[in-house]
Structure formats: C-alpha cells, structure tokens
N, C-alpha and C positions, 0 to 999 in steps of 0.2 A: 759288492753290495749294490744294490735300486738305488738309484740319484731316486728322492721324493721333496715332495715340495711340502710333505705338511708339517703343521705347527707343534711344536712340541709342546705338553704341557705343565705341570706345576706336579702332577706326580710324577711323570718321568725325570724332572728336575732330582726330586727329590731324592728318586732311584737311583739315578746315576751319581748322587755325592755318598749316598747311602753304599755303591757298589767300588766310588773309590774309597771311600774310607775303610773299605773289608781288604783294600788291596789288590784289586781287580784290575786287571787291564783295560784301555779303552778298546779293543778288541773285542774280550769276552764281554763286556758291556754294551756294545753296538751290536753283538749276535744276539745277546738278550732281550733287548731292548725295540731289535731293528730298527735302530737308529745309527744313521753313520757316523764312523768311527770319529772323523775329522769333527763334526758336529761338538761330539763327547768331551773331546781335545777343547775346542775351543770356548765351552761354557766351562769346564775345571779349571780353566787359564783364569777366569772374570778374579 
C-alpha cells in the first residue's frame, strides 16, 4: 500500500464501521477504500 497523507473523511468513517460490521477484514477494507490497512485497525480500536 502508498504511505498518503490525506485526511480521512466522515463517509469513509462510516464505510469502514459499515465494512466491519458485515465482517470484513481491515485488508479487504484498505483495498477498498485505499486506505491503509493499519489506519482501518486503528479508528475500529477508538
């Protein structure tokens, strides 16, 4: 995955609690999203 520096917004937020709640890995979540994976990990954690 691109090291990126931008800001994530309030619908990708929403995306990815929407993508783990369907059971989704933070993987197929960061390829979807193109957001790093570790990112994904660490806002599910809050």
């Amino acid at each position: 995955m691109i090291k990126s520096n931008k800001k994530i917004n309030e619908y990708q937020i929403r995306q990815i609690i929407k993508f783990f709640n369907s059971d989704i890995t933070a993987t197929a979540i960061s390829e979807i999203l193109k957001i790093n994976s570790n990112t994904i990990n660490r806002i599910c954690k809050r």
